[in-house]
PyMOL commands that place a pseudoatom at each C-alpha (Angstrom):
pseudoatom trace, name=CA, resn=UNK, resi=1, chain=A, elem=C, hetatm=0, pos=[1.136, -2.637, 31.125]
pseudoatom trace, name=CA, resn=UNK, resi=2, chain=A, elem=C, hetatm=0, pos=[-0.426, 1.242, 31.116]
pseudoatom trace, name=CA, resn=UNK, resi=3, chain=A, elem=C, hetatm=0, pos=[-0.661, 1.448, 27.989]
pseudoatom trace, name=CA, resn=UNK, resi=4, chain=A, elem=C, hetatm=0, pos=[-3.293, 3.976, 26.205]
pseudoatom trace, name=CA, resn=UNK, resi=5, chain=A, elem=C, hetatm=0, pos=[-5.171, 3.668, 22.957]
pseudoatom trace, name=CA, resn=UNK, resi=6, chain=A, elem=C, hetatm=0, pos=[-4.022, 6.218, 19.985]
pseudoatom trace, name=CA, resn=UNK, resi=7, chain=A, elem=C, hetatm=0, pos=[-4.716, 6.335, 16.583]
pseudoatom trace, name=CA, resn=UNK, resi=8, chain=A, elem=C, hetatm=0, pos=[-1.654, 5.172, 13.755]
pseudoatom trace, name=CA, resn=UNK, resi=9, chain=A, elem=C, hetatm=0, pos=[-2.434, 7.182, 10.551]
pseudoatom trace, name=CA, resn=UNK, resi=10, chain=A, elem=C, hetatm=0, pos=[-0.785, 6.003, 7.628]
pseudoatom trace, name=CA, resn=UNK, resi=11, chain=A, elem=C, hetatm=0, pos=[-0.413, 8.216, 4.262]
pseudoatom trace, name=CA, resn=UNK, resi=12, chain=A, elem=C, hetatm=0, pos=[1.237, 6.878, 1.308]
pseudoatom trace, name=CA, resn=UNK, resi=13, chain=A, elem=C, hetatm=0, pos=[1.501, 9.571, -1.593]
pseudoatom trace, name=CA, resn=UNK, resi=14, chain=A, elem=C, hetatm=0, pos=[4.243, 11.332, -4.094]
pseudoatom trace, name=CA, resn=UNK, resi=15, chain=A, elem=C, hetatm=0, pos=[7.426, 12.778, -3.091]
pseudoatom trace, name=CA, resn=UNK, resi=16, chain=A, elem=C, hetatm=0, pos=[6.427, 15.539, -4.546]
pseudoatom trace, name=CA, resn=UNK, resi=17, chain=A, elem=C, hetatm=0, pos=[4.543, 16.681, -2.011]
pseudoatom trace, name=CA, resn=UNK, resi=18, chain=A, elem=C, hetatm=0, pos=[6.337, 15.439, 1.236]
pseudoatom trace, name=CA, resn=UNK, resi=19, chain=A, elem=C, hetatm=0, pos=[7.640, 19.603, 2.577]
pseudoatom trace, name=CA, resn=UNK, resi=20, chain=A, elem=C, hetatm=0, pos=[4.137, 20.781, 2.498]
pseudoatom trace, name=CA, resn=UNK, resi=21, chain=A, elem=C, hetatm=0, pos=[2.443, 17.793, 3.579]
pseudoatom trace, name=CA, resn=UNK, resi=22, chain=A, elem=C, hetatm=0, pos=[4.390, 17.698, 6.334]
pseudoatom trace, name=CA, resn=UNK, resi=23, chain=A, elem=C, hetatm=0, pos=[3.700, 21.456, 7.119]
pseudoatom trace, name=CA, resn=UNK, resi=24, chain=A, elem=C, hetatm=0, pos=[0.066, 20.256, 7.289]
pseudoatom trace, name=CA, resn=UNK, resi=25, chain=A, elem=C, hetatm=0, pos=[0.242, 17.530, 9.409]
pseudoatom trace, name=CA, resn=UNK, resi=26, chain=A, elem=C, hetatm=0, pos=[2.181, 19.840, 11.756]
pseudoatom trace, name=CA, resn=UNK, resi=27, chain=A, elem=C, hetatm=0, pos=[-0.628, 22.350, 11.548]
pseudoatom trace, name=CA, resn=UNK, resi=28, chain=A, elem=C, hetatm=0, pos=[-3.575, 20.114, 12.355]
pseudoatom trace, name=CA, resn=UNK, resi=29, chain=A, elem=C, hetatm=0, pos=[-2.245, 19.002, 15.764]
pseudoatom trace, name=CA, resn=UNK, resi=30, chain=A, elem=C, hetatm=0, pos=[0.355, 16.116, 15.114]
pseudoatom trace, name=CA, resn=UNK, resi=31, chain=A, elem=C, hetatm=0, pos=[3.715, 16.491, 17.325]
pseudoatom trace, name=CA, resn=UNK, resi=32, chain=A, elem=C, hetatm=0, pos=[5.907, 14.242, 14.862]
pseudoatom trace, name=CA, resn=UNK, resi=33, chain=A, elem=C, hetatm=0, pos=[5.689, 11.926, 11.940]
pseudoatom trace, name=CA, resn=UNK, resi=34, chain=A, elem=C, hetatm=0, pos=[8.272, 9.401, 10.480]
pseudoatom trace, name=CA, resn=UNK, resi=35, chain=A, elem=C, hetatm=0, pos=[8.835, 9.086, 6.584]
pseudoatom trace, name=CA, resn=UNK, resi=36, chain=A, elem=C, hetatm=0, pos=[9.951, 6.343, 4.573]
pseudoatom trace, name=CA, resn=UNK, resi=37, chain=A, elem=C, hetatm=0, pos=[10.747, 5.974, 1.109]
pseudoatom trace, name=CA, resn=UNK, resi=38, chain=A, elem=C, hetatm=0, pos=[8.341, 3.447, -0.569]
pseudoatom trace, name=CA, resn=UNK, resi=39, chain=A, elem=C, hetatm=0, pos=[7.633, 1.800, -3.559]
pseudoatom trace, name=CA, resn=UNK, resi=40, chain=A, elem=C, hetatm=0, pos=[4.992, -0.817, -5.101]
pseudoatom trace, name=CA, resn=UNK, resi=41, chain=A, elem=C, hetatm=0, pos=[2.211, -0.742, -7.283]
pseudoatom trace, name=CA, resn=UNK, resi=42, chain=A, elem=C, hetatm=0, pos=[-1.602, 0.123, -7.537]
pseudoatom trace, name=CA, resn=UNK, resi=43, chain=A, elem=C, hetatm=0, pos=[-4.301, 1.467, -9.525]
pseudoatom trace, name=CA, resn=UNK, resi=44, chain=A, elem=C, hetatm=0, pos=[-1.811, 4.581, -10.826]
pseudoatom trace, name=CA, resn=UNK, resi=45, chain=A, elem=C, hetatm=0, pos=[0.879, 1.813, -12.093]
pseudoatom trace, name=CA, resn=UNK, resi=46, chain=A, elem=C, hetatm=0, pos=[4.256, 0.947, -10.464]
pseudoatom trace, name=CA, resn=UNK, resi=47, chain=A, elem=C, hetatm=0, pos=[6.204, 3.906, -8.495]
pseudoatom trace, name=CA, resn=UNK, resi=48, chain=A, elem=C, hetatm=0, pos=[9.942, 2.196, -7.946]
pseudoatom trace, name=CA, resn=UNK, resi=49, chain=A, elem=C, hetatm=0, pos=[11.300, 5.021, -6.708]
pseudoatom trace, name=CA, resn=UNK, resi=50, chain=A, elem=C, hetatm=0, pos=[14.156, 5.150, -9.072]
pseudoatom trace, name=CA, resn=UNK, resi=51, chain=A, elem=C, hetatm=0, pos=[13.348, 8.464, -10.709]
pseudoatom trace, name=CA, resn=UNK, resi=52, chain=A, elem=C, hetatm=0, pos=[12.332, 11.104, -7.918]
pseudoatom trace, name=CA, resn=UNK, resi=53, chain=A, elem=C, hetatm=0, pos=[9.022, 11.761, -10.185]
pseudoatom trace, name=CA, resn=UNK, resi=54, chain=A, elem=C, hetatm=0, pos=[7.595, 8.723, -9.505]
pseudoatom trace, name=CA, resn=UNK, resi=55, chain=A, elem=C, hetatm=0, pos=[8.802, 8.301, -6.348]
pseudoatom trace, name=CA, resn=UNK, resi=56, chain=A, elem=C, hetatm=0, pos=[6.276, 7.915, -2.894]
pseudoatom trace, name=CA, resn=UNK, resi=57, chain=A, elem=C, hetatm=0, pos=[6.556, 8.605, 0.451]
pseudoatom trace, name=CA, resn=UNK, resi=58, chain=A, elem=C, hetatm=0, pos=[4.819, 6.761, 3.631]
pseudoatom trace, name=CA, resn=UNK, resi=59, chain=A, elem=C, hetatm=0, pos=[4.156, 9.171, 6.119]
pseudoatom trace, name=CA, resn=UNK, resi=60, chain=A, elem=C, hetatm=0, pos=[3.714, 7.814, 9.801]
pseudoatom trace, name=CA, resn=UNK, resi=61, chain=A, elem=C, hetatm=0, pos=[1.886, 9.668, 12.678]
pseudoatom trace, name=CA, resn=UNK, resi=62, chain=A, elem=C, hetatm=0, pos=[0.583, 8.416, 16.108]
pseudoatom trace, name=CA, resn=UNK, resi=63, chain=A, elem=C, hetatm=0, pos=[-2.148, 10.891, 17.328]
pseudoatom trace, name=CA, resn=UNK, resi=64, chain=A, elem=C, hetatm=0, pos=[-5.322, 10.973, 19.451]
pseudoatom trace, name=CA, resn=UNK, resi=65, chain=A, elem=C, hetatm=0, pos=[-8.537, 10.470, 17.160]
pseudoatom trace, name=CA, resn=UNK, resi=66, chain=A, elem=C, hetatm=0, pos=[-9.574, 14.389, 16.879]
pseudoatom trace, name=CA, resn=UNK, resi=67, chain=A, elem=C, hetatm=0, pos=[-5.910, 15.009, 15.401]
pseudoatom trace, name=CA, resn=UNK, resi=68, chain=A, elem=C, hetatm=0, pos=[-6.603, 12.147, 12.678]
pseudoatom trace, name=CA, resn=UNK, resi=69, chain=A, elem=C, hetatm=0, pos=[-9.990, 13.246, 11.990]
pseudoatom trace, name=CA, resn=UNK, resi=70, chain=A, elem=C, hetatm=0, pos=[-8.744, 16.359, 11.437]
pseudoatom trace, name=CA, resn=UNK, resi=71, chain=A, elem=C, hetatm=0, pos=[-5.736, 15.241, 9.111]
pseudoatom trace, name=CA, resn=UNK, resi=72, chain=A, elem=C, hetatm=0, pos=[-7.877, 12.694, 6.895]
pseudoatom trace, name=CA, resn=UNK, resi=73, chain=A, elem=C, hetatm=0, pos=[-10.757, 15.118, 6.331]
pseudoatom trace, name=CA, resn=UNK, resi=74, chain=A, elem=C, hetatm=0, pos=[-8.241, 18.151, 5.250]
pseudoatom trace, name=CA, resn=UNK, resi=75, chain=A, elem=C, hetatm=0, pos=[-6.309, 15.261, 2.999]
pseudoatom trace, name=CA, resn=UNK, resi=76, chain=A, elem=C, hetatm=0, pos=[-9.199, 14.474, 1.665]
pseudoatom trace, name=CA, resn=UNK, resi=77, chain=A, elem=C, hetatm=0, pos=[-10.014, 18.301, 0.753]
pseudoatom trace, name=CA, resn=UNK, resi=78, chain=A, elem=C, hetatm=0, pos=[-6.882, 19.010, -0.427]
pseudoatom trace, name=CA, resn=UNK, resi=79, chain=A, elem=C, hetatm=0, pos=[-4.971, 16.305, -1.802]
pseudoatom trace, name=CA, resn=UNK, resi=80, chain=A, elem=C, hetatm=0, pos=[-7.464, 13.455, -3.182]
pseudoatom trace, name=CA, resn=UNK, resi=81, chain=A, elem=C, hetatm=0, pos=[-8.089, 15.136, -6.720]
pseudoatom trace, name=CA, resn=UNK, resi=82, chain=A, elem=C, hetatm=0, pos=[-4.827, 15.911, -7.608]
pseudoatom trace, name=CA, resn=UNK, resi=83, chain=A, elem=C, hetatm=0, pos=[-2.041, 13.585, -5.980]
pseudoatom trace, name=CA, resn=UNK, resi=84, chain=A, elem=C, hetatm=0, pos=[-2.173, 9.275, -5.453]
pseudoatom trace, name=CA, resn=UNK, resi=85, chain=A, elem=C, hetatm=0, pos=[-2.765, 8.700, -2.158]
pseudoatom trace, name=CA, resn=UNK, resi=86, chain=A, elem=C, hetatm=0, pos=[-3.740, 5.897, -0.241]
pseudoatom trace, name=CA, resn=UNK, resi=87, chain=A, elem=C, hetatm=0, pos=[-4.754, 6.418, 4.037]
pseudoatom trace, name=CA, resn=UNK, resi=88, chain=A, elem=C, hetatm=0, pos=[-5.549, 4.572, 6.466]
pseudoatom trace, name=CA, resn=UNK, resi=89, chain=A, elem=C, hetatm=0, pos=[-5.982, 4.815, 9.820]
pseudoatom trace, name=CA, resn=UNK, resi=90, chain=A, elem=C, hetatm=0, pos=[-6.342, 2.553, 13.374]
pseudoatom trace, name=CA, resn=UNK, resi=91, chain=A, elem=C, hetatm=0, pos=[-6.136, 2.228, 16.377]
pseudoatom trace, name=CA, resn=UNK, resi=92, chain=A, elem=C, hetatm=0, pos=[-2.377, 1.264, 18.597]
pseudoatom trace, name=CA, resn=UNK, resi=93, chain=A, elem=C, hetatm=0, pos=[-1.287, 1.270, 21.711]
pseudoatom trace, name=CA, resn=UNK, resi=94, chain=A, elem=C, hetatm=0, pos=[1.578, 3.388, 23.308]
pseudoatom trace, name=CA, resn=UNK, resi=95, chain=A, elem=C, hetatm=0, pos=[3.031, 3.418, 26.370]
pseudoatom trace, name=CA, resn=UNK, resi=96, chain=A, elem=C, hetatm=0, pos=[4.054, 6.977, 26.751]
pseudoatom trace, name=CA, resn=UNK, resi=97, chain=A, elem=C, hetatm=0, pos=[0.831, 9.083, 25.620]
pseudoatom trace, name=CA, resn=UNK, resi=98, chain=A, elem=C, hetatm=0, pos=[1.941, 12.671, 26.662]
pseudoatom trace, name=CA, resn=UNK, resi=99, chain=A, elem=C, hetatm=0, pos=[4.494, 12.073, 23.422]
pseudoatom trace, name=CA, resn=UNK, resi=100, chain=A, elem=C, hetatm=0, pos=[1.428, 12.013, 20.828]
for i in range(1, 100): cmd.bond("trace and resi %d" % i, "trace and resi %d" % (i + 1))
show_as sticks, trace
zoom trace
């Protein structure tokens, strides 16, 4: 198969700040994401996604485990106090590995 071990990090948070999250991501090493409007509920209540303030965002990126380290830890930095936010990360396979 050829395939070669990467690292799937998953970031659900507000709309709010999708433009400069993505900015971040960009900076600490990723070479794309894909975003998704989301909804459901946790321990900050139900976000539908009917009104664009309580709206979230799932933010997709396949990277090699120094770019995630890098992501998570600055997420954690920056974003944890003050935004919901839920990450997680693991591992995947892909078959083309020069893409991420």
């Amino acid at each position: 198969m050829g395939s070669h071990t990467r690292k799937l990090l998953s970031v659900i948070t507000e709309t709010a700040i999708e433009d400069t999250l993505l900015a971040d991501i960009e900076k600490m090493g990723a070479h794309g994401y894909t975003v998704t409007d989301v909804r459901g509920k946790g321990s900050r209540g139900v976000r539908n996604a009917a009104w664009d303030a309580s709206s979230n965002i799932r933010v997709e990126v396949v990277c090699d485990s120094d770019v995630a380290g890098a992501i998570i830890a600055h997420l954690r930095k920056v974003y944890y106090d003050d935004y919901a936010m839920i990450v997680w990360c693991h591992d995947v396979e892909v078959l083309r590995p020069e893409k991420f």
